[in-house]
ROBA-25320 format. One record per residue (C-alpha): z, x, y. Coordinates in steps of 0.5 Angstrom, whole numbers, plus 500, padded with zeros to 3 digits. Example, Ala and Ser with C-alpha at 12.3 -4.5 7.8 and 13.67 -1.06 7.14 Angstrom:
% ROBA-25320
NODE   c3   c1   c2
NODE  516  525  491
NODE  514  527  498
END
This chain:
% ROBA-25320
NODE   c3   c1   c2
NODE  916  697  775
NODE  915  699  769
NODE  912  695  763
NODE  916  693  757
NODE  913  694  750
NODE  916  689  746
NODE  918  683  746
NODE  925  680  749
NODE  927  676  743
NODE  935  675  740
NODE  938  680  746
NODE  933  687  745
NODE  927  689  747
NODE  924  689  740
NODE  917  691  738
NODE  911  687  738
NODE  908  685  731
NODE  901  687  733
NODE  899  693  736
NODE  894  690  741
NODE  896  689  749
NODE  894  686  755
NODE  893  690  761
NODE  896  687  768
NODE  891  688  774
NODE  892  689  781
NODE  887  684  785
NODE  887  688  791
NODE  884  694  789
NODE  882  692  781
NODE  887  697  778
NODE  890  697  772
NODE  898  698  773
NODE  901  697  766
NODE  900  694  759
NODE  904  689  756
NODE  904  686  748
NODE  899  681  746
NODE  904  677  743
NODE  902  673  735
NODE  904  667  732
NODE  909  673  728
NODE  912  674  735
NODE  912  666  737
NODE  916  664  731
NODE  921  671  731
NODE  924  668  738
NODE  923  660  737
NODE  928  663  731
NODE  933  667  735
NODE  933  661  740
NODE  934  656  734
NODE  940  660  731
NODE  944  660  738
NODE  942  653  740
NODE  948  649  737
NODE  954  655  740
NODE  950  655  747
NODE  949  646  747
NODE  956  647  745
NODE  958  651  752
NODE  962  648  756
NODE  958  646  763
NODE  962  650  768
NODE  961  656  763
NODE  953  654  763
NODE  954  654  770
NODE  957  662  770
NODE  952  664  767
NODE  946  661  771
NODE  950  664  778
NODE  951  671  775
NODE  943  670  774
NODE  942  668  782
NODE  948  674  784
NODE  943  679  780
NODE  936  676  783
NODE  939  676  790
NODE  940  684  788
NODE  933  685  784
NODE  931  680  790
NODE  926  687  794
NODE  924  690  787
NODE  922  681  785
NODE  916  680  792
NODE  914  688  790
NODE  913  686  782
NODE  909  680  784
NODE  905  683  791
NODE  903  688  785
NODE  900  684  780
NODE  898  677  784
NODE  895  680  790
NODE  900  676  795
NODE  903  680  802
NODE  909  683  801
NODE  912  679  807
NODE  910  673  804
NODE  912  675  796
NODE  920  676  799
NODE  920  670  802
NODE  917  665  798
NODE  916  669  791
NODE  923  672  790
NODE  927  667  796
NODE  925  660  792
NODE  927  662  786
NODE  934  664  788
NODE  934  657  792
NODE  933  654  786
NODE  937  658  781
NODE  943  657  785
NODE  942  649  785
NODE  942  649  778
NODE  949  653  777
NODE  951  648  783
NODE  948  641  778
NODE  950  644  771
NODE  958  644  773
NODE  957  638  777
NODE  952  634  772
NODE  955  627  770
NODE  953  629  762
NODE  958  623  760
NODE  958  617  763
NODE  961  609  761
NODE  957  604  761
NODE  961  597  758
NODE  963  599  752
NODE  959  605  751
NODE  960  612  751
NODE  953  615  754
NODE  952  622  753
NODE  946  626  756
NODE  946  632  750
NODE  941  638  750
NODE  935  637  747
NODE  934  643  743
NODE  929  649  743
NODE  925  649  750
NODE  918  652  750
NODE  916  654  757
NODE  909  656  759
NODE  908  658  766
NODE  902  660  770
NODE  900  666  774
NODE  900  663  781
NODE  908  662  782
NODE  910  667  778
NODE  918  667  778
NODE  918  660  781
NODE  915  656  775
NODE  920  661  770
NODE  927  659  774
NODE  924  652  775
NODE  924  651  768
NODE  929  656  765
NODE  935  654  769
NODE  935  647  768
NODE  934  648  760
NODE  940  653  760
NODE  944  647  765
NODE  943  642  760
NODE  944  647  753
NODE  938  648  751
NODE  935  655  749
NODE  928  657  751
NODE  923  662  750
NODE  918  663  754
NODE  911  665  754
NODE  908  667  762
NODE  900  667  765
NODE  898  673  762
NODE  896  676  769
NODE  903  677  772
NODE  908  678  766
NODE  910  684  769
NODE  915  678  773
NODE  917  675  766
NODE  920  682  764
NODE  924  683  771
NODE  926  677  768
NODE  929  678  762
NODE  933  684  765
NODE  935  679  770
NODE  938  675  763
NODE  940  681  760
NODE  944  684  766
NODE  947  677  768
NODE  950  677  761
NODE  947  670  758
NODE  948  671  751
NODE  943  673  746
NODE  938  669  744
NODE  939  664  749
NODE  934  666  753
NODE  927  670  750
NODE  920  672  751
NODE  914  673  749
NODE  907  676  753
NODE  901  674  751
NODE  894  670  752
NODE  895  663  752
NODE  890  662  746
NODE  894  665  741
NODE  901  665  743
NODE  902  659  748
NODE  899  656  743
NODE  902  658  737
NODE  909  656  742
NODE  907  650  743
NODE  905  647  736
NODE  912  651  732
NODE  916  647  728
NODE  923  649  731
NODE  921  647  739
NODE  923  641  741
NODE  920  640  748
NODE  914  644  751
NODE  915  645  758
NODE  908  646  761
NODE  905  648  769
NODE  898  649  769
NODE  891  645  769
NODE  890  639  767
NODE  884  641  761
NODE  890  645  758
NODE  896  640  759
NODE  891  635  755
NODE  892  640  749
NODE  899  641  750
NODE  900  634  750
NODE  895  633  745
NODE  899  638  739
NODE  906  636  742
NODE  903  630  741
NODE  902  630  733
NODE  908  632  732
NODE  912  628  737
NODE  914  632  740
NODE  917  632  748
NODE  913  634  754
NODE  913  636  761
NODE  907  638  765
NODE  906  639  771
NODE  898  640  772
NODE  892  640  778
NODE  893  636  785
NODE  888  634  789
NODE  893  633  796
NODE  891  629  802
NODE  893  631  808
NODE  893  625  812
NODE  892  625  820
NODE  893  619  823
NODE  892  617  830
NODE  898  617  834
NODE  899  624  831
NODE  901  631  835
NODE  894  633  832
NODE  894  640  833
NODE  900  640  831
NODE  898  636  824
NODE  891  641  823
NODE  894  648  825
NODE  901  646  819
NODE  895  644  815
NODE  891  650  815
NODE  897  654  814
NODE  899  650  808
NODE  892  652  804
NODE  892  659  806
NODE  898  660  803
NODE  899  664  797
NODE  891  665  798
NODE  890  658  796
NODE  893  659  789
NODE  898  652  790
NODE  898  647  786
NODE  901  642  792
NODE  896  645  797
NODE  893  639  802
NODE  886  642  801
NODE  883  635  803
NODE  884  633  811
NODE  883  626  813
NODE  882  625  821
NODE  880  619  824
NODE  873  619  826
NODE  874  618  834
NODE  879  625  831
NODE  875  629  827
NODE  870  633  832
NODE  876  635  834
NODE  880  637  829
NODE  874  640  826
NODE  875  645  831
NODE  882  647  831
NODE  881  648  823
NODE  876  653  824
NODE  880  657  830
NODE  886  656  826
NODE  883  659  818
NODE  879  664  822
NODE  886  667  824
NODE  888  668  817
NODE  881  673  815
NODE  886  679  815
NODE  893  675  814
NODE  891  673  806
NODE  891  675  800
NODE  886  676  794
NODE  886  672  788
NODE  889  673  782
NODE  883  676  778
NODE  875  676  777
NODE  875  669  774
NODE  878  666  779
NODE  874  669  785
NODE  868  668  781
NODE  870  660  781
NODE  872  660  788
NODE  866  663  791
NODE  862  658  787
NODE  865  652  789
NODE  864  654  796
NODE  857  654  795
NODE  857  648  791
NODE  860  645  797
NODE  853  647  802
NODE  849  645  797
NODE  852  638  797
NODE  851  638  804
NODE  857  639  808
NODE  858  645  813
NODE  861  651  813
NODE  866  652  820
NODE  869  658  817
NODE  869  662  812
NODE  864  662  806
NODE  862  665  799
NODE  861  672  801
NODE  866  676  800
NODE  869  679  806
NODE  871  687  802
NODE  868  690  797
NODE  874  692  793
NODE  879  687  790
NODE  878  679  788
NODE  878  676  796
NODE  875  671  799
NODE  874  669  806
NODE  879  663  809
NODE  874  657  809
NODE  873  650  812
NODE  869  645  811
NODE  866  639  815
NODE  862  633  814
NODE  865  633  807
NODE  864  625  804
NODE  870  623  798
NODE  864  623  792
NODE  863  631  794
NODE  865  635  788
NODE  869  640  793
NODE  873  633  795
NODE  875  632  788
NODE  875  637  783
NODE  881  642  784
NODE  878  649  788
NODE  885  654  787
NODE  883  658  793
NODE  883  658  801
NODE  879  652  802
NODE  880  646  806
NODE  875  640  806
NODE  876  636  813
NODE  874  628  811
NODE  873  623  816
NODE  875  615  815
NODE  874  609  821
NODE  881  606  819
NODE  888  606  815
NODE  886  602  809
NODE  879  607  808
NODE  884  613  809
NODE  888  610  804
NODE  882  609  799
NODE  880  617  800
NODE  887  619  799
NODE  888  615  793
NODE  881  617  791
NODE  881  622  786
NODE  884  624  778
NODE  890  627  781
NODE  897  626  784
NODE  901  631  786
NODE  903  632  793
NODE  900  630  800
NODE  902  630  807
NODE  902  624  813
NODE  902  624  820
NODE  903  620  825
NODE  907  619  832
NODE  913  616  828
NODE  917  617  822
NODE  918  610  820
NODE  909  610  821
NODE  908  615  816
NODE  912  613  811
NODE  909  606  811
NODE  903  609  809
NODE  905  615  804
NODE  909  609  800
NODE  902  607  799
NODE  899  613  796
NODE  898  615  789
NODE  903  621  789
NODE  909  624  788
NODE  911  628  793
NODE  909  627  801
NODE  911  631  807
NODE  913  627  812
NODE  911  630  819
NODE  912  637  816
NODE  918  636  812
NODE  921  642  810
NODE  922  644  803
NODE  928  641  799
NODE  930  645  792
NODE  934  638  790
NODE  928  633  791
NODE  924  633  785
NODE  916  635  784
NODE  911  632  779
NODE  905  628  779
NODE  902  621  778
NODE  896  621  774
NODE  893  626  772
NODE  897  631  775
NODE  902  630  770
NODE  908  627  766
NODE  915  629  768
NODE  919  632  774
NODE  922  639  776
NODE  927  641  780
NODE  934  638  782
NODE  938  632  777
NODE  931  629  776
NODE  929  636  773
NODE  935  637  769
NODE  934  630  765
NODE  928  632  763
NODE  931  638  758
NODE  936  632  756
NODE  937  627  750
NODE  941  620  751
NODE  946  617  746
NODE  950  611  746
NODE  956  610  742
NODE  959  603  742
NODE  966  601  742
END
């Protein structure tokens, strides 16, 4: 698609207030395929103005009319659903196949939950001889990451429109060419103007003039954590609302009785995936020690069977950070089974599917969040070590466990300091809600759960 170059402010494309742009990067083959704004502090406070001055008509809409507006947003997601995975392959480096199913299916899944739940919300309920109403809690600023593009837009968008409150959003400025498809999405799907805003630009300058404005009551946040601990720490300040979902370190917890090719072969595919660019992935794999040789050899032979499978990473930096946590992974004295630090292409920001064995919990490949195609294979003598090595790092985000039977592994994942655990595999739910403990975190997306976060409690007496 063809980059925009204004802004989405108050229902029109409107000029940026500076002239400087950003130029977006294919990672596959280094190319620049478009320009967007460099959004300033000027541009932050005309769209948080714009949602400001519509926010009490839309807080005023009534639900079913909400819901409308955010099915007719689906309906024109479903249509642009081709021209959504090919937007995104071309400025996030994801395989086609891949940006159809996940980049463009999930968020369609999602904005559909979210038109079902705005009309079915219980925003009024009695309690003794009160009246409690769940009402909007005003201007949303949403700062989105590059790693899941449309996801994290429609995970924070649509439920900020089903409660009544007003967004502007400010996307990674690696793939808001995504962002803008969105906004026409918006404008098409005929959700009134100003409800919804956008604003390109870096991080340091317009994220940050978004998240410290006076006239924004809630910042909604997906990123790392070094940057949630700013963002909570201005919004702070001024007492203002926060939801953060940061970085994760999620275990993948093979118990004995497991169907262990199953559990390793399931595993590997969920790192690969997105090249390893999830904040959820399983990059720590625990085995029992009568196990591990074993597992150690089904990982290498299944990582080795995405070597042409995968995408490359988001931009230099990145590639740059990954392959350098390969080589602190072999200086620190595990050993590599697949994969390594040279890159596999001269061309593009790829890195080789990699595994890691003899990998001890102190290493920093075990503790620190890698975000690229990295498994680390650890191995425990018993339950409660592994439990020890699970709970054992900064973050909390997702993980998963395994074992023969259900009722096994979900008496081990209650234990684990997470908020979120697949089950024997367990399937995507776009209902249940998604958030960390510890440093992962405050607050949950998706579902009811996630729709009360853009929400405010009052209670009237009688």
């Amino acid at each position: 698609m063809k980059a925009h170059e204004g802004m989405y402010i108050g229902g029109e494309w409107r000029a940026a207030a500076g002239g400087d742009t950003i130029a977006v990067v294919n990672p596959a083959d280094e190319q620049v395929i478009g320009h967007v704004p460099a959004g300033t502090a000027e541009d932050v406070d005309a769209a948080v103005r714009a949602a400001r001055a519509v926010f009490p008509a839309w807080a005023a809409t009534a639900p079913a009319e909400r819901a409308a507006r955010i099915a007719a947003l689906r309906d024109v997601l479903v249509a642009r659903k081709d021209e959504i995975a090919e937007t995104v392959t071309a400025e996030l480096g994801a395989p086609l196949q891949f940006s159809q199913m996940v980049h463009a299916g999930v968020p369609i899944l999602v904005a559909g939950s979210y038109a079902e739940l705005a009309a079915s919300y219980a925003f009024e309920e009695k309690v003794g001889n009160s009246t409690v109403y769940a009402e909007p809690v005003g201007v949303v600023g949403a700062i989105t990451p590059w790693n899941y593009p449309l996801h994290q837009i429609v995970a924070k968008v649509a439920p900020a429109l089903a409660a009544g409150c007003t967004v502007v959003l400010k996307p990674a400025e690696d793939t808001p060419l995504t962002a803008q498809l969105f906004a026409e999405a918006v404008h098409e799907a005929g959700i009134p103007a100003g409800v919804f805003n956008l604003v390109t630009g870096l991080g340091t300058v317009a994220g940050q003039a978004l998240a410290a404005h006076p006239g924004v009551d809630l910042v909604s946040f997906t990123g790392s954590t070094a940057v949630g601990r700013q963002i909570g720490a201005t919004a702070g300040a001024a007492v203002k609302r926060v939801a953060l979902e940061l970085g994760g370190k999620s275990a993948n917890v093979i118990l004995p009785s497991a169907d262990l090719a199953k559990a390793v072969g399931v595993g590997i595919a969920n790192v690969m995936g997105n090249s390893g660019q999830t904040c959820s992935a399983w990059t720590r794999m625990l085995v029992h020690t009568s196990q591990y040789d074993e597992a150690v050899a089904l990982a290498a032979e299944a990582a080795a069977k995405y070597g042409d499978r995968i995408g490359p990473l988001v931009n230099a930096k990145q590639h740059t950070r990954v392959r350098g946590y390969i080589e602190k992974g072999v200086a620190e004295g595990a050993r590599l089974v697949a994969g390594g630090p040279e890159a596999p292409c001269e061309q593009g920001y790829f890195v080789s599917p990699t595994v890691f064995a003899d990998v001890t919990p102190e290493m920093t490949i075990a503790q620190e969040e890698i975000f690229g195609p990295v498994v680390s294979i650890i191995r425990y003598e018993d339950e409660d070590e592994a439990l020890r090595i699970a709970n054992g790092t900064v973050y909390g985000l997702a993980g998963a466990v395994w074992a023969a039977d259900d009722a096994e592994a979900v008496a081990f994942a209650r234990r684990m300091d997470t908020g979120q655990v697949d089950i024997n595999g367990g399937r995507f739910n776009p209902l249940a809600p998604f958030g960390g403990y510890k440093q992962s975190g405050v607050g949950r997306e998706l579902g009811a759960h996630g729709l009360s976060e853009y929400l405010q409690t009052k209670s009237l007496q009688f």
